[in-house]
C-alpha positions as CSV (number, residue, x, y, z in Angstrom):
1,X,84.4,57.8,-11.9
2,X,83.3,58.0,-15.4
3,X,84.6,54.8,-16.3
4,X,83.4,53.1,-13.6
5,X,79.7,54.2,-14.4
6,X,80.6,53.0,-18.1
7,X,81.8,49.2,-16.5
8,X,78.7,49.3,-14.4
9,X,76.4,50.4,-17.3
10,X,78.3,47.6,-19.6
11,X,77.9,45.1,-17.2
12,X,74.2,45.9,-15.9
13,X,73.4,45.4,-19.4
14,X,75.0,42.2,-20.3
15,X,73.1,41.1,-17.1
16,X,69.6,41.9,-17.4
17,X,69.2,40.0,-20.2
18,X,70.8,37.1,-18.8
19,X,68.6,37.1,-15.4
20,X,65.4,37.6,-16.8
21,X,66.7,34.2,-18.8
22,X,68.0,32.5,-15.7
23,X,64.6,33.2,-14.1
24,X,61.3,32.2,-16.1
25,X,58.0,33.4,-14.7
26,X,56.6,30.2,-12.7
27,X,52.7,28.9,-13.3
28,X,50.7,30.4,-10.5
29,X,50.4,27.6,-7.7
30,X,47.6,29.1,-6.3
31,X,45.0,27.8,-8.6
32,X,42.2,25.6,-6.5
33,X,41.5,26.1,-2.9
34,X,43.7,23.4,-1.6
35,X,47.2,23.7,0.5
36,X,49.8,22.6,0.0
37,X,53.4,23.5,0.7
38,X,56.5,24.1,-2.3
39,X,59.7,23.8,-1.5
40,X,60.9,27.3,-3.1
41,X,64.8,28.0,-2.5
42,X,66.3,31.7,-2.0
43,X,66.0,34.4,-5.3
44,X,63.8,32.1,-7.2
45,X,60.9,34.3,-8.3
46,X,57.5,33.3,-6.9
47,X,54.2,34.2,-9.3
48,X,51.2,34.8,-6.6
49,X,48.1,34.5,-7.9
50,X,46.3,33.9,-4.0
51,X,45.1,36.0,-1.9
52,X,47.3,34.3,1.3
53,X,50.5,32.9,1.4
54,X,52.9,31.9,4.3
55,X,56.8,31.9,3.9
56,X,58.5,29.5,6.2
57,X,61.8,28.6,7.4
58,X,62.7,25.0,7.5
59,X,62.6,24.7,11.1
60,X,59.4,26.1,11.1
61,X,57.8,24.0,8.6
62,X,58.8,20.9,9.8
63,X,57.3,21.9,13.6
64,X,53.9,22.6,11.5
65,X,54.2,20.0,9.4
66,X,54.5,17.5,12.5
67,X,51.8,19.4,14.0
68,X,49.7,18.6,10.4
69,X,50.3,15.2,10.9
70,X,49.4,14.4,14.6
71,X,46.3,16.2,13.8
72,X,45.3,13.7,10.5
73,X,45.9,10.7,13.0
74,X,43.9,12.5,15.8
75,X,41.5,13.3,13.1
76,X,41.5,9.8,11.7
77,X,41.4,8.5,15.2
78,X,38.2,10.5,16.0
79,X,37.0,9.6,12.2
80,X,36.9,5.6,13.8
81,X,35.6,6.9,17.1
82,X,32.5,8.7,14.9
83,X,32.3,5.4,13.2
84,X,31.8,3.3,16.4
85,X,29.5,6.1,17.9
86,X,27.3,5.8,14.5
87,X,27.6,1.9,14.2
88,X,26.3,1.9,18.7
89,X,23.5,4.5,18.1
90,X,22.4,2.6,14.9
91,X,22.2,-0.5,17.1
92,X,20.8,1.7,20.2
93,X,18.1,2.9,17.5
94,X,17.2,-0.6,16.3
95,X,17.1,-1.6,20.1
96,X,14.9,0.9,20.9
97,X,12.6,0.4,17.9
98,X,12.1,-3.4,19.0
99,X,11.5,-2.3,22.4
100,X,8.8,-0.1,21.3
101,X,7.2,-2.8,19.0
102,X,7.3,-5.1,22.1
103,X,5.4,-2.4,24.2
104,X,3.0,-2.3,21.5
105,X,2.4,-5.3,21.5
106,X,1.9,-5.6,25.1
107,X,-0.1,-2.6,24.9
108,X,-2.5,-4.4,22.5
109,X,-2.8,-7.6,24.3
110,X,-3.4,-5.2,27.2
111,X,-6.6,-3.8,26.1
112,X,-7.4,-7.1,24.3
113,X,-7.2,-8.5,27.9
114,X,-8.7,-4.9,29.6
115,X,-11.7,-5.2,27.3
116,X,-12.1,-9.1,27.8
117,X,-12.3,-8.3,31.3
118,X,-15.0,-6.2,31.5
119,X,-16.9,-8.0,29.3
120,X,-16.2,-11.1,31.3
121,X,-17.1,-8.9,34.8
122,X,-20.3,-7.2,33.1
123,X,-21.7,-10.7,32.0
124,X,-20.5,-11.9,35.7
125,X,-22.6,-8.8,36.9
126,X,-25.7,-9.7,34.4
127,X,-25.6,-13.1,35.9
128,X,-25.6,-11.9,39.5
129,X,-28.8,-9.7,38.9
130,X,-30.7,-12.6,37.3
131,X,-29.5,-14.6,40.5
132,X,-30.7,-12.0,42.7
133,X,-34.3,-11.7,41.0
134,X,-34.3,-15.4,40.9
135,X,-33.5,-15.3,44.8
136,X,-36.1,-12.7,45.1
137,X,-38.4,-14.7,43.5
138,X,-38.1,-17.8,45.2
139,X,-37.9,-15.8,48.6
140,X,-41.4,-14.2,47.5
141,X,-42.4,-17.9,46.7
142,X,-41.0,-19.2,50.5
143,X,-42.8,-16.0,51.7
144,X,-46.2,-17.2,49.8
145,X,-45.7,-20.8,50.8
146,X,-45.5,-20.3,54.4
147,X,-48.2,-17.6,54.4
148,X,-50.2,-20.5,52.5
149,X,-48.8,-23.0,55.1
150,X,-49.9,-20.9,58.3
151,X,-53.1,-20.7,57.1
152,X,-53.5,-24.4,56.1
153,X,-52.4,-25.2,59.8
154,X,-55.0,-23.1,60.8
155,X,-57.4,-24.8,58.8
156,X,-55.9,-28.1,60.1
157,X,-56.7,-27.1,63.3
158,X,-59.7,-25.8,63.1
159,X,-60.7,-28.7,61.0
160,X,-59.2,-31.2,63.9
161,X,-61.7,-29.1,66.4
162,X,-64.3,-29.3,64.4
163,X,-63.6,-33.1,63.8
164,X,-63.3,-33.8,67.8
165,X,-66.2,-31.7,68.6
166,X,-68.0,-33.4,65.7
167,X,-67.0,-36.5,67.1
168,X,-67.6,-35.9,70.5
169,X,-71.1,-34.5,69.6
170,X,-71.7,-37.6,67.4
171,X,-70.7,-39.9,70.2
172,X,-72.6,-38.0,72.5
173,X,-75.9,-38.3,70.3
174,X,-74.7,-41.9,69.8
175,X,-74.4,-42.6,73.6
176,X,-77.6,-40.8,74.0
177,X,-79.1,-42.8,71.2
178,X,-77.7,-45.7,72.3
179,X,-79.0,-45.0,76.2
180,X,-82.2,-45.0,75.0
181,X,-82.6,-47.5,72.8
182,X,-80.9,-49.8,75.6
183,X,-83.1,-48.8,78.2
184,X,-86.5,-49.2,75.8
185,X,-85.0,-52.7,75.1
186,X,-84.5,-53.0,78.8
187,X,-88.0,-51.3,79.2
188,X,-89.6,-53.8,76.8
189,X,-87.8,-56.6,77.9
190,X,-88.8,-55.8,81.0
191,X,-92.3,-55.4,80.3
């Protein structure tokens, strides 16, 4: 047994030296935040300088590395959608910022044409009034007039009566007049 603990000893010491040879301490790979997978194979001496690291089996890997790369083209797929989305809302926003310039505009010529309006309507209404006091006027005047009229029929009446019982007076002293001077010139002629 002795011997066999001198072998062992022998041999453990010709083989330290020659595995801490065989293996040199690797860089740490865990240096920047990124991932990233190493192909490592079995004994080979890792140097961990991470706070996380996963060791896979081939089978593995490849199912999550499959996985990694249907989500890229899903991820590049809704990267294009995002695009599209961005490039229809910038063309919804420009749309929508024309629209609101038109209905400015439109509001404007609104109140332009609000404001003519009721400057047309009050100079309509300042019309109308003068219209009305001219009416009033003139109906004052027709008022006046035949007021004036009545009373100059009246007069013509009055003056007609006066005229016919002038005349009939006048023609009365005229035939009376005229009676006697007849019948003195019969009277004389007779005498």
């Amino acid at each position: 047994m002795q011997i066999k603990k001198v072998v062992f000893l022998l041999l453990s010491l010709f083989a330290i030296p020659r595995a801490s040879l065989a293996q040199d301490t690797p860089d740490p790979f865990c240096n920047d935040s990124s991932y990233r997978a190493l192909l490592r194979v079995a004994g080979e001496t890792i140097n961990v300088s991470c706070d996380t690291i996963y060791l896979l089996n081939k089978a593995t890997f490849h199912l999550l590395h499959a996985s990694y790369l249907e989500y890229q083209q899903q991820s590049n797929s809704l990267s294009s959608f995002y695009d599209s989305v961005d490039q229809f809302l910038s063309i919804y926003k420009e749309h929508a910022e024309d629209q609101r310039r038109e209905f400015d505009t439109l509001g404007i010529y609104y109140h332009q044409l609000s404001d003519s309006s009721k400057l047309l309507v009050n100079n309509a209404n300042k019309k109308l009034q003068s219209i009305n006091t001219n009416l009033d006027s003139i109906q004052h005047s027709i008022s006046l007039a035949q007021t004036n009229l009545t009373e100059v029929q009246e007069m013509v009446k009055k003056s007609e009566k006066k005229k016919w019982l002038f005349g009939a007076v006048g023609g009365a002293i005229g035939f009376g007049v005229g009676f006697i001077l007849a019948t003195t010139l019969v009277l004389l002629a007779t005498n």
